[in-house]
N, C-alpha and C positions, 0 to 999 in steps of 0.2 A: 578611493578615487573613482573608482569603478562603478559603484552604488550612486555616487554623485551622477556622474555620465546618464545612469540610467533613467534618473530622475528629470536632468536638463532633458534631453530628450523626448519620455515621456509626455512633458512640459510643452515643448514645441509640437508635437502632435498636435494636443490639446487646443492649443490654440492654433492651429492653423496652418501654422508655418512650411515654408517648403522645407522639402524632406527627397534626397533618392532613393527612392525604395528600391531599387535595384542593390544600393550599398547599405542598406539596413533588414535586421532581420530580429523580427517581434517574436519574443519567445513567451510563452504565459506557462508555468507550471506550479506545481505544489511548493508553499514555504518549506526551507530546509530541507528540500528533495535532491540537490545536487553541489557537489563537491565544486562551488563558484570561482576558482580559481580556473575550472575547465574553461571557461565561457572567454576568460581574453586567450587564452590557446587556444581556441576555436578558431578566435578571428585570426590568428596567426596563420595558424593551419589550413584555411579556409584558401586564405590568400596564398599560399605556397603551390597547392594543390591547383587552381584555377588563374589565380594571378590576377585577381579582382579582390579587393578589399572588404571588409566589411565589419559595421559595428552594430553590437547587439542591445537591443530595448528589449534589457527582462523584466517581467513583473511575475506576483505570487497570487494565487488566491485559496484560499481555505477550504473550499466546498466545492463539488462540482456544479453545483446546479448556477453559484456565480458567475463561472467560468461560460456553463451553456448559453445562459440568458443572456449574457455580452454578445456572445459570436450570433443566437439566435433570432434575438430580439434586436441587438444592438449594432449589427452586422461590423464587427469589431476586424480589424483587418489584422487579426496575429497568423504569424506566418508556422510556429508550431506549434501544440499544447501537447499536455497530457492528464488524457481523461480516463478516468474509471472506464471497466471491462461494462458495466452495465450503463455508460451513459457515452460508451462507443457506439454500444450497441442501438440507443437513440440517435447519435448523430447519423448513424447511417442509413434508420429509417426515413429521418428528416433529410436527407440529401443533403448532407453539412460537411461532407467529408471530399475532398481531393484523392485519388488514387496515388498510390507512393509510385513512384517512376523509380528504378533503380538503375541509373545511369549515371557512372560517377566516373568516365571518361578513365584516364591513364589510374583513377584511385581505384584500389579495392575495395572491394562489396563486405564490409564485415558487416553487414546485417544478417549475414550467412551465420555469426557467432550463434545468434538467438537459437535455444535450447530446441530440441523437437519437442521438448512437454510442451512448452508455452504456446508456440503456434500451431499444437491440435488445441491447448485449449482455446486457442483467437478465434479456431474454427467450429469454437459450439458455440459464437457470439450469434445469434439470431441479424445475419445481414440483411435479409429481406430482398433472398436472393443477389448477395455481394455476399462475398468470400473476403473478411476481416482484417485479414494478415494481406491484404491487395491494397488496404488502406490505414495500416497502425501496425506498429513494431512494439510489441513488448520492453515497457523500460526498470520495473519493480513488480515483485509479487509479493504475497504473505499468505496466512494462516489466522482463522480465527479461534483463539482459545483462551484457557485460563492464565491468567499472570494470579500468582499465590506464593506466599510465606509459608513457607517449611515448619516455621513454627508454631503454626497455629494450624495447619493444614498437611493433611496427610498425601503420602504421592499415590495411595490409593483411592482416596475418594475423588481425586479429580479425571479419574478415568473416565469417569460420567457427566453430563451434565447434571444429575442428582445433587451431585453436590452445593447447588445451587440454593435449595429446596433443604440443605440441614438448618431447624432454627438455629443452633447453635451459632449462626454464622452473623446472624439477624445484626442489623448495622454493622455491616463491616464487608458488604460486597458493593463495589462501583459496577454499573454497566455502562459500555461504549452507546451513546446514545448514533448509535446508528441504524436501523432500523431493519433494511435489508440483510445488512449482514447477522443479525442476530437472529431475522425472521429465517433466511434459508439456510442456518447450521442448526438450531432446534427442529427445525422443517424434518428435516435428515433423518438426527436422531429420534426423532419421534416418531420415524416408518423403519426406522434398524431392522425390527422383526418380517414385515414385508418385502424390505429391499434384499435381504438373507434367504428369505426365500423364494425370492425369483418374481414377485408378484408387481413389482413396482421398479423400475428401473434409475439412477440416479442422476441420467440426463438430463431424463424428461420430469421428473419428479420437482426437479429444480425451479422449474417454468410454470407450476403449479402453484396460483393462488387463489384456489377455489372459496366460496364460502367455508365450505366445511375444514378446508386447510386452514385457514386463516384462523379460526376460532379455535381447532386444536393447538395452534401455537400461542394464542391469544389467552385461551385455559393457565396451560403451561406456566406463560408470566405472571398470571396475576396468583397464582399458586405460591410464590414468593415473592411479590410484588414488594410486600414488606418490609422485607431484610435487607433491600437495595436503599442504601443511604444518599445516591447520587449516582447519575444521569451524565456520566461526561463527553465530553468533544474532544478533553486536550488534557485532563488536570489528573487524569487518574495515573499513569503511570507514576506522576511525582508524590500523589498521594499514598500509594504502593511503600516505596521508598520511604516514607515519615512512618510509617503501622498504621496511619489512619482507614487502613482497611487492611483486608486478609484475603483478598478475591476479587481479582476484575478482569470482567468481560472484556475481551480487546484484543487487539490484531498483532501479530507477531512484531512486528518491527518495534512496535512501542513497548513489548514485552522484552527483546535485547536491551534497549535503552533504558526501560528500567535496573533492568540486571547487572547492567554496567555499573550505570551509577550507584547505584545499592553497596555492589563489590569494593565502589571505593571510600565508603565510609565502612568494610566489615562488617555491613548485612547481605544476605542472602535472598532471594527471588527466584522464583522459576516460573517455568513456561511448560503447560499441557495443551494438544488436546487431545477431546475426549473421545475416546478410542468407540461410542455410540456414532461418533458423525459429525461432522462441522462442512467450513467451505471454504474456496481458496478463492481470491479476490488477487486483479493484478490490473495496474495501471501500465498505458501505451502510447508513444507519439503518435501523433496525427499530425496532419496539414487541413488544417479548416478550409471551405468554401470561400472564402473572404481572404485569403494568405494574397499579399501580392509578391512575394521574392520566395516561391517552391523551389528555385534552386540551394539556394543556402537554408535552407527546410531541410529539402533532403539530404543536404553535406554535414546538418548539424545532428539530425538523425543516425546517421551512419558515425560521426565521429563518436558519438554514444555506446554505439557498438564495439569499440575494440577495447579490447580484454583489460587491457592495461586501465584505460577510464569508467569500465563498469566496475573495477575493482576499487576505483578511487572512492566512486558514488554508494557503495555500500561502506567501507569505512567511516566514510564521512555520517552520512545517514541512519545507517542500524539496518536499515532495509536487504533486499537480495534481490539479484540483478538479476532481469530475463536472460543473460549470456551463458552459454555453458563452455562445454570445452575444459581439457587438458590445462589450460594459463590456470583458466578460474579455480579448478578441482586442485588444483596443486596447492594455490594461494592458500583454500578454505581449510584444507585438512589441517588436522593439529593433533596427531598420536598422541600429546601429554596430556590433551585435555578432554579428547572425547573418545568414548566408545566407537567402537564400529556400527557403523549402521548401513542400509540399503539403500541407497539414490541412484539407482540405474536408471528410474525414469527420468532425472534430471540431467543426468551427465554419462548414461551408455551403459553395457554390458561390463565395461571392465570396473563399474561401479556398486559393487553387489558388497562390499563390507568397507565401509571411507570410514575413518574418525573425522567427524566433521558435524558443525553446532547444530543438533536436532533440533532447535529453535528456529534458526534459518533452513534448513531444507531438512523437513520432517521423514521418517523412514515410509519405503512405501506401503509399508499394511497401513499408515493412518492416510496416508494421499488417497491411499483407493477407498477410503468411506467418506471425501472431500469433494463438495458438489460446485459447483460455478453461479455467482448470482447471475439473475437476468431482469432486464427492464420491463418487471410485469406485474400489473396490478395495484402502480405505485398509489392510488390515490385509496382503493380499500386498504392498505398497508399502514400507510400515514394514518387515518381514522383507528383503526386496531393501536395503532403503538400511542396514538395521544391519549385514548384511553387506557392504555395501562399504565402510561407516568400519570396522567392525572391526579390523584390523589393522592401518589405514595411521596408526594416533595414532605420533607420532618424537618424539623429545625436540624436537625443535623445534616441537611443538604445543604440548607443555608449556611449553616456553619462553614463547611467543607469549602463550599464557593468565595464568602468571603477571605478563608485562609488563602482561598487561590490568588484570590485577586491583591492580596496584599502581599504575598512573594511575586507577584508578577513582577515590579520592578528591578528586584534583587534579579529576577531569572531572566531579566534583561543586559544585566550587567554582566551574567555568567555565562553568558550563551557563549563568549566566540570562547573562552578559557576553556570550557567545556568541548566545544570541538576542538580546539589544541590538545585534550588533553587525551579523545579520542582519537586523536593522528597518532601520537604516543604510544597509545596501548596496544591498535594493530601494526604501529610501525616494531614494539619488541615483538607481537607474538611471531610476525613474518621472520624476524632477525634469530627467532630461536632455530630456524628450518637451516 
């Protein structure tokens, strides 16, 4: 019914129609990004808290640069989004952004939740003289690395990005076609011996897309250009999951979800990365330029923040929430099923040995060789990476693609059973505590 709402609505924008934007509030974020049962307890909560009403116009979009081009181009009036760390980092050179006011009257400020790692990382976003975290709250983070078959793949070669580069592998690795992120976690690894000795720093290294950078990472790919069978957006995880590959490049969240799923047909999956360097990527609310209702912005922002619904939005998702705290650490940990590991950067001092999913919050020796993308260079970057898929499409991408596209419907049907069945799994792991 809800989805319907959103639609009629929508609808009436569109054309025209009167509208109080005082009691409406446009939210734009990533498909599948949040646990949408929050969004009518929002409006409940909204209105208990202030005692003004209000109903929400969610829409999704796939990409950031759709999301920009609406609000930049299109001067689209959503009142929240959530944009990537690196096309925060443009809205706020573009003047696109609103300042977060934190003024939530008799409510509490849980945006206080947000981890202290996330909002030093908001403060290496290059503001252009604006301080980041003055204008975006951290709402998901990940990791970029290996998702691999045990069976075909050793837990030693994935220490490296080398392992990239084994022919042996040759049709049978997907890369995350995303450009950045694969451009600045090779970036990394391929100055390891520099940044070890002091000669290059992982800050500033980051921000670096010199000619001569770009071609050393540009070498690099086409060095196995080969063996990459397909280029994905969305289909590599599920491709993981069938054997039709042994290796894909891609971002932690999609590396859980595959591992789930996998687990529940009785295959196996896992997640590295590679202990030479990679990068850490994190999406954040905003209030665009164009928002007309910044008050229920900020109240829907802030209701994000408490423990309880950042916990909901990673079950639901695969994702991990910018929240730290005590709630969350408690939730996460799970003695039966993981080793001790180190996330004091994430959650304190009294965090120095947690069993808790090193998929989701990696120990700190791999965070500290973990750089931050930045919006630099986009347009030599795009040139380097259309050249390296260029030529290597094989009928075996094509293959891959069309098997995509013909489960798509089936994976239309399964999507909500699938989140049901993900309620399930974290609702036993929590019940075993």
């Amino acid at each position: 019914m809800k989805k319907i709402l959103y639609i009629v609505l929508a609808a009436l924008t569109v054309l025209g129609c009167s509208e109080d934007r005082a009691h409406i509030l446009k939210v734009y974020n990533w498909a599948d990004y949040i646990d949408e049962e929050l969004l009518d307890e929002f409006e409940v909560w909204y209105e208990e808290q202030t005692g003004e009403p209000v109903e929400i116009i969610y829409q999704t979009f796939d990409i950031n640069e759709t999301m920009l081009s609406k609000i930049e181009l299109g001067h689209e009036d959503y009142d929240v989004v959530c944009p990537s760390d690196y096309i925060i980092e443009r809205m706020l050179a573009n003047d696109l952004l609103l300042p977060l006011e934190r003024d939530f009257g008799d409510t509490p400020d849980y945006i206080g939740n947000v981890a202290p790692f996330f909002t030093e990382k908001m403060s290496q976003i290059e503001g252009h003289g604006k301080d980041a975290n003055d204008y975006s709250v951290g709402y998901m983070w990940g990791t970029v690395g290996l998702i691999y078959n045990p069976k075909y793949v050793s837990d030693e070669e994935v220490k490296s990005w080398e392992v990239l580069r084994n022919p042996a592998y040759k049709g049978k690795i997907l890369m995350k076609d995303a450009f950045r992120d694969v451009y600045t976690s090779l970036l990394i690894a391929l100055n390891k011996e520099a940044l070890d000795a002091g000669e290059k720093d992982l800050s500033t290294l980051t921000f670096d897309t010199s000619e001569e950078s770009i071609k050393l990472v540009e070498d690099y790919l086409n060095s196995f250009k080969e063996s990459v069978c397909g280029w994905e957006a969305d289909f590599g995880k599920e491709q993981m999951t069938k054997e039709l590959a042994w290796i894909n490049l891609s971002w932690s969240g999609d590396a859980q979800w595959a591992i789930d799923e996998a687990a529940e047909i009785g295959m196996e999956l896992r997640y590295a990365i590679p202990e030479t360097g990679s990068s850490v990527w994190f999406d954040g609310w905003v209030i665009p330029k164009y928002a007309k209702n910044t008050k229920a912005a900020r109240y829907f922002i802030n209701f994000m923040c408490k423990p309880e619904n950042a916990i909901r939005n990673m079950d639901m998702t695969g994702y991990v929430s910018a929240i730290g705290g005590d709630e969350i650490l408690e939730s996460m940990s799970d003695p039966e099923a993981y080793e001790p590991i180190d996330v004091r950067y994430f959650f304190g001092p009294q965090a120095d040995s947690v069993c808790i999913n090193p998929v989701m919050y990696p120990d700190q020796s791999i965070i500290d060789r973990c750089g931050m993308m930045h919006d630099a260079g986009t347009e030599d970057l795009l040139k380097m990476w259309s050249s390296v898929k260029g030529d290597s499409a094989s009928a075996w991408t094509y293959t891959i693609i069309g098997i995509f596209f013909a489960s798509l419907l089936l994976a239309i049907i399964l999507k909500y059973t699938k989140k049901s069945h993900r309620r399930k799994r974290y609702a036993k792991k929590r019940n075993r505590k």
